[in-house]
Structure formats: structure tokens, C-alpha cells
N, CA, C and O atoms as a Tripos MOL2 file, in Angstrom:
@<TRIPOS>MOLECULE
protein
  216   215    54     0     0
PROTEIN
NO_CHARGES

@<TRIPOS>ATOM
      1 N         136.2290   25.0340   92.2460 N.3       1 UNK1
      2 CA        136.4700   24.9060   93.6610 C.3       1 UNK1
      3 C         135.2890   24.2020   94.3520 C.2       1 UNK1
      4 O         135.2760   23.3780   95.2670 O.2       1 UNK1
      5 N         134.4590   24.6800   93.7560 N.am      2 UNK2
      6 CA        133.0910   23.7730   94.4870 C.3       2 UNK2
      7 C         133.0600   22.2910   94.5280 C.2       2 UNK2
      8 O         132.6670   21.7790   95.5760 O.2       2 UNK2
      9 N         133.5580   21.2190   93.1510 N.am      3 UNK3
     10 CA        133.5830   20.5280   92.8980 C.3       3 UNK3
     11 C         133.8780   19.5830   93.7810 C.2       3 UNK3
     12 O         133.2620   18.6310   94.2600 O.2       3 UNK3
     13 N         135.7360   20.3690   93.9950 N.am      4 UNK4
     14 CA        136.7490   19.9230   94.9560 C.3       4 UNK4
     15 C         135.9430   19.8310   96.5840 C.2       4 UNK4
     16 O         136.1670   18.8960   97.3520 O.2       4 UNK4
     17 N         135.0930   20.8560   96.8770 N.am      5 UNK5
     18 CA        134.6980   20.9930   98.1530 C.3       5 UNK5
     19 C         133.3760   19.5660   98.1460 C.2       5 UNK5
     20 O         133.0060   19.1590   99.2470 O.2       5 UNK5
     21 N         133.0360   19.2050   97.4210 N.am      6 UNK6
     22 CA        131.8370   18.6410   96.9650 C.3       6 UNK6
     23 C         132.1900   16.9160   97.3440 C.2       6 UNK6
     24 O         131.5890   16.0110   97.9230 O.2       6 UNK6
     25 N         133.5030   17.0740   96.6590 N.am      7 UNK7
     26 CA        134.0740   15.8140   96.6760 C.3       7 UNK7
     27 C         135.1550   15.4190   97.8460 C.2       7 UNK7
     28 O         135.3280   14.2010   97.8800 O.2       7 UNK7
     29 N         135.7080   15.9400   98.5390 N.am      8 UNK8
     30 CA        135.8750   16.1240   99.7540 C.3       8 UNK8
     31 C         134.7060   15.6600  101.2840 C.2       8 UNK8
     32 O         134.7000   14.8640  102.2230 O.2       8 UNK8
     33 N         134.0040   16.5650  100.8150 N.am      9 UNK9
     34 CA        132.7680   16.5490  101.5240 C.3       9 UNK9
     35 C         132.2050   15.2590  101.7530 C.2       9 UNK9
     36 O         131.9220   14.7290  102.8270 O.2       9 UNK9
     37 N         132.0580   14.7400  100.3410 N.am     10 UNK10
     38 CA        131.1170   13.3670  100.6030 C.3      10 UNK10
     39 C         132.3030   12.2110  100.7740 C.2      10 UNK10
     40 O         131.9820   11.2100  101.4150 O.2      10 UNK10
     41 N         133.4800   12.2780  100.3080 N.am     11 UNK11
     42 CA        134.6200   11.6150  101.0170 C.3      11 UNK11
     43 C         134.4920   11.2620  102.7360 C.2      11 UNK11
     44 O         134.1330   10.1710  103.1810 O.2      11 UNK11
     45 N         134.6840   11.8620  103.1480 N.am     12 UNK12
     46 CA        134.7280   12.3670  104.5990 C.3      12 UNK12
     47 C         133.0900   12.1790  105.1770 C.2      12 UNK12
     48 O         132.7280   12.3120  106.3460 O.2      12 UNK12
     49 N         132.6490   12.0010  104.5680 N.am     13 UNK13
     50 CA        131.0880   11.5610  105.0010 C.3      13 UNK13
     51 C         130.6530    9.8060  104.9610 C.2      13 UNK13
     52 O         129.7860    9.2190  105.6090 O.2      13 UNK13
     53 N         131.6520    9.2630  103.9060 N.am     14 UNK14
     54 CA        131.3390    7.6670  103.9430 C.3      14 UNK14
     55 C         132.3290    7.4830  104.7770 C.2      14 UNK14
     56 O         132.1020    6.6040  105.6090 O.2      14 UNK14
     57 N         133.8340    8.2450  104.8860 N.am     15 UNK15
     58 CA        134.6110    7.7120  106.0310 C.3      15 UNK15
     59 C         134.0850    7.6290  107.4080 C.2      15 UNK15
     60 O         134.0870    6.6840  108.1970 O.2      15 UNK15
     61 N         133.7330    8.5690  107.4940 N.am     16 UNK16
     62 CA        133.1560    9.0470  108.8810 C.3      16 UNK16
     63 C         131.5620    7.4960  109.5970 C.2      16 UNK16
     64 O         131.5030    6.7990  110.6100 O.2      16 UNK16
     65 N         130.3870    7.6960  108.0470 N.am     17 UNK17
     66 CA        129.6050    6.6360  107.9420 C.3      17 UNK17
     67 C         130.3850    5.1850  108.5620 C.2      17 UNK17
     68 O         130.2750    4.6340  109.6570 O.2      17 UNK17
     69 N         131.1700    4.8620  107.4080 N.am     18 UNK18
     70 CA        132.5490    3.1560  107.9660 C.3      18 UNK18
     71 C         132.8330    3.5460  109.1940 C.2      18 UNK18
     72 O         132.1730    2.7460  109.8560 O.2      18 UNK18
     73 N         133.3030    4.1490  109.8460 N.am     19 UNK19
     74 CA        133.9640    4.1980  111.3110 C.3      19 UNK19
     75 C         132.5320    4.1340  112.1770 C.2      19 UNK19
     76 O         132.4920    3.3570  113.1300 O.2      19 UNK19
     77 N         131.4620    4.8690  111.8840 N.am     20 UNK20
     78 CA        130.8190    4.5300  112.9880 C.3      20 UNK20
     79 C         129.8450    3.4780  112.7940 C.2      20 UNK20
     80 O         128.9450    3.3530  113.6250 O.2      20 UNK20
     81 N         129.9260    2.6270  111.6900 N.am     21 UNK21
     82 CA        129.5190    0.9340  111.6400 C.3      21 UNK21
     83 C         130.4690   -0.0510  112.2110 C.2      21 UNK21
     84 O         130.2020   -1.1080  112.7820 O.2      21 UNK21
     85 N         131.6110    0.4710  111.9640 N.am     22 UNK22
     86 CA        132.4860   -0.5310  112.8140 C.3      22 UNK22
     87 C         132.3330   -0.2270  114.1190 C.2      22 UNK22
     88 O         132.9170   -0.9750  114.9030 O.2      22 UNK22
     89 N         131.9310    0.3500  114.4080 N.am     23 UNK23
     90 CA        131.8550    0.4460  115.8000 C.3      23 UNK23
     91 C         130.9650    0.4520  116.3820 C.2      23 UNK23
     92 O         131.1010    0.5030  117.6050 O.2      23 UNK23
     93 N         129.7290    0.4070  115.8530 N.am     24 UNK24
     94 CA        128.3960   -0.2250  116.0150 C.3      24 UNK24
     95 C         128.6660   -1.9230  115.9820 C.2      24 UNK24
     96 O         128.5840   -2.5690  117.0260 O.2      24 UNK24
     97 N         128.8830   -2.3490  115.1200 N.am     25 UNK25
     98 CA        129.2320   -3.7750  114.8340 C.3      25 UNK25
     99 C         129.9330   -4.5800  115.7060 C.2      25 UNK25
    100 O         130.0810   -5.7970  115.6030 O.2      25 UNK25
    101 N         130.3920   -3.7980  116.6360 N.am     26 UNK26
    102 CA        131.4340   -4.2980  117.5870 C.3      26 UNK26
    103 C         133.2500   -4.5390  116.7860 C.2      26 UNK26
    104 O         134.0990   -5.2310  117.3470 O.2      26 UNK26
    105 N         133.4410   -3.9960  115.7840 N.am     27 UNK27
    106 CA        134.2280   -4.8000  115.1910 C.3      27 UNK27
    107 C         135.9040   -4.6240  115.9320 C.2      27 UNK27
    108 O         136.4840   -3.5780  116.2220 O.2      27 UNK27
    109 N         136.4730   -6.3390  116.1230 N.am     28 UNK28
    110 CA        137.1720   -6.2980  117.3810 C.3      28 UNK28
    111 C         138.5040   -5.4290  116.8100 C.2      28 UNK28
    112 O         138.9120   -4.8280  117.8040 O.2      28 UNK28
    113 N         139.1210   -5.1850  115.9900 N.am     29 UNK29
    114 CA        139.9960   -4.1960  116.1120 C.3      29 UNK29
    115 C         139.7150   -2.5840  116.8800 C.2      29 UNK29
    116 O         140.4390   -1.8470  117.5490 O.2      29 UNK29
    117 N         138.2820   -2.4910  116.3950 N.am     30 UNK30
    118 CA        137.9550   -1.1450  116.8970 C.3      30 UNK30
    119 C         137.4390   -0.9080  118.3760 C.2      30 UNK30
    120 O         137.5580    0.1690  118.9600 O.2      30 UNK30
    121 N         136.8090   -2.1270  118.9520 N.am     31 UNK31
    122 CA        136.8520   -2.6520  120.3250 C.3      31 UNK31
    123 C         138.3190   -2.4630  121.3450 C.2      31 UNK31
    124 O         138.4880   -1.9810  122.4650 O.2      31 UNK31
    125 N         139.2540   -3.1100  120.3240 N.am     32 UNK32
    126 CA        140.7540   -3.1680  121.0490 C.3      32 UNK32
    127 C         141.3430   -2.1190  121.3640 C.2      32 UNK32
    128 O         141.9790   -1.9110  122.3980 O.2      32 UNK32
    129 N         141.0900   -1.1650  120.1780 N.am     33 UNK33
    130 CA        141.7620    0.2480  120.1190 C.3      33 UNK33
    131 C         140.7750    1.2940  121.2830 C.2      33 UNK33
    132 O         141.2320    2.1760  122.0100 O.2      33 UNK33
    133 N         139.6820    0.9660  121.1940 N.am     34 UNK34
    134 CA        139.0140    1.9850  122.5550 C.3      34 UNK34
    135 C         139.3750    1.2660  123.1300 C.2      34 UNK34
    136 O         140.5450    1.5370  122.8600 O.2      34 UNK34
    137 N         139.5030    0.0650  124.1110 N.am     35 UNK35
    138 CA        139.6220   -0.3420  125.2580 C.3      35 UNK35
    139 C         141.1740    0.1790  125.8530 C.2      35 UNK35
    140 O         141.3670    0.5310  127.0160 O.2      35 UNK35
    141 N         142.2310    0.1380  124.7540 N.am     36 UNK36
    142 CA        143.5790    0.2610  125.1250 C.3      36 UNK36
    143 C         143.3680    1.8190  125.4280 C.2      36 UNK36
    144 O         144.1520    2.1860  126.3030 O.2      36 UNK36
    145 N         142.4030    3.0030  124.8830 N.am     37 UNK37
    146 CA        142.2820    4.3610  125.4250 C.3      37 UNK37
    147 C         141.4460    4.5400  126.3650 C.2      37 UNK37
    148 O         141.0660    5.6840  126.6160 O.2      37 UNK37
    149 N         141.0340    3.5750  127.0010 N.am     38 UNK38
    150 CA        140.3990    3.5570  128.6310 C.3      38 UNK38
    151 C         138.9760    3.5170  128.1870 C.2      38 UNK38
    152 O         138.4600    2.8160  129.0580 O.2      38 UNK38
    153 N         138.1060    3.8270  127.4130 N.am     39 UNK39
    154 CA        136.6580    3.9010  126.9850 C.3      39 UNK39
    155 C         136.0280    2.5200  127.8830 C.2      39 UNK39
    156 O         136.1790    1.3150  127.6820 O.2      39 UNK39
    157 N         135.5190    3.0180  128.5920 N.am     40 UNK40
    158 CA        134.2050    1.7810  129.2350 C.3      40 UNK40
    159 C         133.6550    1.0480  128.1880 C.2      40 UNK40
    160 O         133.4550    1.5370  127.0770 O.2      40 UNK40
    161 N         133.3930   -0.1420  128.5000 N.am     41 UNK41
    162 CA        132.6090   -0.8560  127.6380 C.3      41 UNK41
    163 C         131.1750   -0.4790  127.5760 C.2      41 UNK41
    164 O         130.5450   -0.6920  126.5400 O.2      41 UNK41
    165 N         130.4960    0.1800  128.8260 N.am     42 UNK42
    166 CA        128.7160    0.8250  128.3150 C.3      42 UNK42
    167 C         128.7810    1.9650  127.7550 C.2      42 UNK42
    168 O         127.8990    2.8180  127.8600 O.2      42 UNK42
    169 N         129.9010    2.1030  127.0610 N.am     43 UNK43
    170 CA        129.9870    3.3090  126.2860 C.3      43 UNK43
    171 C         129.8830    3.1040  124.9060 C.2      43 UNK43
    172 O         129.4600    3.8790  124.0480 O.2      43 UNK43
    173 N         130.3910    1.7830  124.7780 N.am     44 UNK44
    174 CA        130.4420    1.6960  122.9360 C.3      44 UNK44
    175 C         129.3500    1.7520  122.1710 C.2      44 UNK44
    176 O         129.3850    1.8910  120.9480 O.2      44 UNK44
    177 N         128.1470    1.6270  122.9700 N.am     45 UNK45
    178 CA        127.0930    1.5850  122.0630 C.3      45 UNK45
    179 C         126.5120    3.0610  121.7840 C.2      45 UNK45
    180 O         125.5430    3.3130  121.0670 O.2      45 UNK45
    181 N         127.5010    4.2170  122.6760 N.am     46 UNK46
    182 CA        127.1860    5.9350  122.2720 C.3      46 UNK46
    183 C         128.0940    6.2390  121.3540 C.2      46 UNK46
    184 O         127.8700    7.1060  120.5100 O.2      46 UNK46
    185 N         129.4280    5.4390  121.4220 N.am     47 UNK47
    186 CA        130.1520    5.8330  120.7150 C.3      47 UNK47
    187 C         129.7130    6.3530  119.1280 C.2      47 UNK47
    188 O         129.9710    7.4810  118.7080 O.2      47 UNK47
    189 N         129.0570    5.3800  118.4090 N.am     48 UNK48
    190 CA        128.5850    5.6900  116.9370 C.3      48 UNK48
    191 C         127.6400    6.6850  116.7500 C.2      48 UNK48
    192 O         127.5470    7.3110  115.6950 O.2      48 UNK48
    193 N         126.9450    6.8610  117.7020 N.am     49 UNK49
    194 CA        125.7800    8.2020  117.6190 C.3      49 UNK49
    195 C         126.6960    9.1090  118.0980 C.2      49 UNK49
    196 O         126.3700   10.2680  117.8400 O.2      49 UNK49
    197 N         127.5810    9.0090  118.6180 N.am     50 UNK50
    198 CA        128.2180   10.8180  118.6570 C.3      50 UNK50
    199 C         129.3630   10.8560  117.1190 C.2      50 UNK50
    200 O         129.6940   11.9250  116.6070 O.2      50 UNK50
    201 N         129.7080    9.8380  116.7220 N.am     51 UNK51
    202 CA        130.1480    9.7840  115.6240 C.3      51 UNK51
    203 C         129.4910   10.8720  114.3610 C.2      51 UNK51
    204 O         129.9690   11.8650  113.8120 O.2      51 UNK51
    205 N         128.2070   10.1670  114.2200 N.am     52 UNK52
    206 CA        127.4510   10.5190  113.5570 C.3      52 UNK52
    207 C         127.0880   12.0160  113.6280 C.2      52 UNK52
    208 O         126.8560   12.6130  112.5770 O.2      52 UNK52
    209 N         127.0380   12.5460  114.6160 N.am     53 UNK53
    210 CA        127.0250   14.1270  114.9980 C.3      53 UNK53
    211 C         127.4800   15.0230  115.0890 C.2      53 UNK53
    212 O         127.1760   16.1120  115.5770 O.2      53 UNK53
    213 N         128.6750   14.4360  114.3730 N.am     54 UNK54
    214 CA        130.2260   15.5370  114.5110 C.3      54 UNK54
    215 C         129.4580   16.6420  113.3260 C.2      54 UNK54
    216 O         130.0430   17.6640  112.9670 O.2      54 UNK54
@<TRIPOS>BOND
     1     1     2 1
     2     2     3 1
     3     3     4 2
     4     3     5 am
     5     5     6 1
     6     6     7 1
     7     7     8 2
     8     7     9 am
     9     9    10 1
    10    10    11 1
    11    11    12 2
    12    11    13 am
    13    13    14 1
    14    14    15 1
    15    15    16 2
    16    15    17 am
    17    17    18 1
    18    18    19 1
    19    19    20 2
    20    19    21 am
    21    21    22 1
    22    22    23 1
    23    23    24 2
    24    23    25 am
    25    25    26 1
    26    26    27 1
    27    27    28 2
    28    27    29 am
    29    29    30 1
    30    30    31 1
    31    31    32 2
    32    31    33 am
    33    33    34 1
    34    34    35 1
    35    35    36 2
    36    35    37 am
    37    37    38 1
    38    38    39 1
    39    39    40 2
    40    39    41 am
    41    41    42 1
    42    42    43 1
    43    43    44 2
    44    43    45 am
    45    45    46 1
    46    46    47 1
    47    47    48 2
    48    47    49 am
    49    49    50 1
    50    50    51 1
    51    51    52 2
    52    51    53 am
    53    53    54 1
    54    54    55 1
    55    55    56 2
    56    55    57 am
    57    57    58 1
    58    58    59 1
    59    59    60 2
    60    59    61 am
    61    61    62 1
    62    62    63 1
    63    63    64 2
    64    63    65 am
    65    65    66 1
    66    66    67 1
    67    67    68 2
    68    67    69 am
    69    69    70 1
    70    70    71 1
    71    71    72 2
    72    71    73 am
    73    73    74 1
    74    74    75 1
    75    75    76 2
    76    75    77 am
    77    77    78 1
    78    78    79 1
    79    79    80 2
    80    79    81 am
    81    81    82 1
    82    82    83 1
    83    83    84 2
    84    83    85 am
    85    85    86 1
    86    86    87 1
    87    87    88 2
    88    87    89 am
    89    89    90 1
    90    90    91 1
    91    91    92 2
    92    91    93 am
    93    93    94 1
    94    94    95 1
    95    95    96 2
    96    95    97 am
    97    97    98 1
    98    98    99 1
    99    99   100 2
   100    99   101 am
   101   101   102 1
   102   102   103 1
   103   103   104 2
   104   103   105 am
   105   105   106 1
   106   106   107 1
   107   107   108 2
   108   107   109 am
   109   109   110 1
   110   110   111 1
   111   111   112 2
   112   111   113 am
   113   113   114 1
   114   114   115 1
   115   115   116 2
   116   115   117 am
   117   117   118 1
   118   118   119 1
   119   119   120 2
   120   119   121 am
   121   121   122 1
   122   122   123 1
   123   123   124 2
   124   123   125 am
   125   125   126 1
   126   126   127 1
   127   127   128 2
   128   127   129 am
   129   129   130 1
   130   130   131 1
   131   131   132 2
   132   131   133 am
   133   133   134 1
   134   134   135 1
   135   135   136 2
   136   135   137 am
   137   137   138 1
   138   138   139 1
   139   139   140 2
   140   139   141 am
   141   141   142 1
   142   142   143 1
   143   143   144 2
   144   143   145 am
   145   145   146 1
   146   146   147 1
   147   147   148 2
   148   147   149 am
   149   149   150 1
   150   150   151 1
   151   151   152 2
   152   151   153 am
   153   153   154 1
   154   154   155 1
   155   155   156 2
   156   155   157 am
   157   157   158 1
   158   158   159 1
   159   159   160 2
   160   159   161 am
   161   161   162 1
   162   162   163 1
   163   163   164 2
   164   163   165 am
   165   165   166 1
   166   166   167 1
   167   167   168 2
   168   167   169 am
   169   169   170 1
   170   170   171 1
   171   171   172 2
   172   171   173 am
   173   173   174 1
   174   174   175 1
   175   175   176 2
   176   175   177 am
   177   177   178 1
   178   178   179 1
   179   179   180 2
   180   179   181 am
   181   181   182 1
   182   182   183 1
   183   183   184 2
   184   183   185 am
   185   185   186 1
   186   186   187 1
   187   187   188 2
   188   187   189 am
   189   189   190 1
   190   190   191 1
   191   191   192 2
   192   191   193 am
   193   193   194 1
   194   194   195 1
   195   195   196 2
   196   195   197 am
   197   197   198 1
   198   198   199 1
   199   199   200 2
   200   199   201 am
   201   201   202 1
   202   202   203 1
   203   203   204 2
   204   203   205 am
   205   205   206 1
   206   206   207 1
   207   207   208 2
   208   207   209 am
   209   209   210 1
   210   210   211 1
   211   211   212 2
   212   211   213 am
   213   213   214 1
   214   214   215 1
   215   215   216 2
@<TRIPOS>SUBSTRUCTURE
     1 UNK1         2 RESIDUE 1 A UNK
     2 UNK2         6 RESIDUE 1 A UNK
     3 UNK3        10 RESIDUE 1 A UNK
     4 UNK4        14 RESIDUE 1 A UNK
     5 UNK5        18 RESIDUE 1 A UNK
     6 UNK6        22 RESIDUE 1 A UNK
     7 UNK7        26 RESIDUE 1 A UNK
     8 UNK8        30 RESIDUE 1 A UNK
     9 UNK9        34 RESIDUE 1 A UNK
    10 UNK10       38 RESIDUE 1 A UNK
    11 UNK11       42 RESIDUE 1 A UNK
    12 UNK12       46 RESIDUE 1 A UNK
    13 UNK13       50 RESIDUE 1 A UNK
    14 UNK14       54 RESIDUE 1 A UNK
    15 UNK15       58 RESIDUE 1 A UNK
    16 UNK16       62 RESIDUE 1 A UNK
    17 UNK17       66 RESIDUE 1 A UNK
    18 UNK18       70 RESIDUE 1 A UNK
    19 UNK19       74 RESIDUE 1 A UNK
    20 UNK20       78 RESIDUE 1 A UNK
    21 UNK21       82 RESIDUE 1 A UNK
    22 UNK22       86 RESIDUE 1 A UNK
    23 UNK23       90 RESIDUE 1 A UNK
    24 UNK24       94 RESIDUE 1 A UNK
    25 UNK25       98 RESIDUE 1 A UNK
    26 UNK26      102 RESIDUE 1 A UNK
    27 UNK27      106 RESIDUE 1 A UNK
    28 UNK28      110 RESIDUE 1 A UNK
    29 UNK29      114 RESIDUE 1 A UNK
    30 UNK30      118 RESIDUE 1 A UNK
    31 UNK31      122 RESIDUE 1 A UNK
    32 UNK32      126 RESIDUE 1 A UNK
    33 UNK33      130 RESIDUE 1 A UNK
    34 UNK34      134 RESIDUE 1 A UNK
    35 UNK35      138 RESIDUE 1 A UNK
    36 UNK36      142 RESIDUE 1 A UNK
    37 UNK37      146 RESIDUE 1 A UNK
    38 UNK38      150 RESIDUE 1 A UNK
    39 UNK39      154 RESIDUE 1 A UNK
    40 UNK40      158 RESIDUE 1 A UNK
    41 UNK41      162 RESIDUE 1 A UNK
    42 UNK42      166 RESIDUE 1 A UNK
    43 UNK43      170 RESIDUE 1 A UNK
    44 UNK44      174 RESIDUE 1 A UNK
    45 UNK45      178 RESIDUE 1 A UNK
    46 UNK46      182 RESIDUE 1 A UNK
    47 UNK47      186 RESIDUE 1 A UNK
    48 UNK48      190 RESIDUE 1 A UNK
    49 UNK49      194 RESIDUE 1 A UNK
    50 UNK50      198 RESIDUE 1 A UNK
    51 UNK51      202 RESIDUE 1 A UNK
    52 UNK52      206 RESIDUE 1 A UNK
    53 UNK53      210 RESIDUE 1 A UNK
    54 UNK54      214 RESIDUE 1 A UNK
């Protein structure tokens, strides 16, 4: 069971890592998709540090 939790874990840790580079990066799909959920644009650059803090 540990294994499973182990591997899970660090799964969900490079996903999490990719999402908040793309969005550091500006990358324009991920730009498009906050803008269409109202997110300010002087926001994107908090966006990835609260990412990171979940």
C-alpha cells in the first residue's frame, strides 16, 4: 500500500509541478482558459505560487 501511496504521490506532484510552469510561462491555452473564468491579468503571475502551495 505504501508503494501505491508513493506513486500516486509523486504522480500528482509533477502534474501539479507542469500546470504551474505553464502558467508561469504564460502558456496561451492556459492564459485563455483563466481569462474565459474572469482571472485578472495581474494575477497570473500569483497564480503559480499558490499552485505550488496547495
Amino acid at each position: 500500500m505504501f508503494i501505491a501511496y508513493t506513486i500516486t504521490a509523486v504522480l500528482l506532484a509533477v502534474i501539479l509541478a507542469a500546470s504551474a510552469a505553464a502558467t508561469h510561462r504564460r502558456n496561451p491555452q492556459v492564459t485563455a482558459s483563466m481569462a474565459a473564468v474572469g482571472v485578472p491579468d495581474k494575477y497570473f503571475s500569483q497564480v503559480p505560487s499558490a499552485d505550488l502551495l496547495r
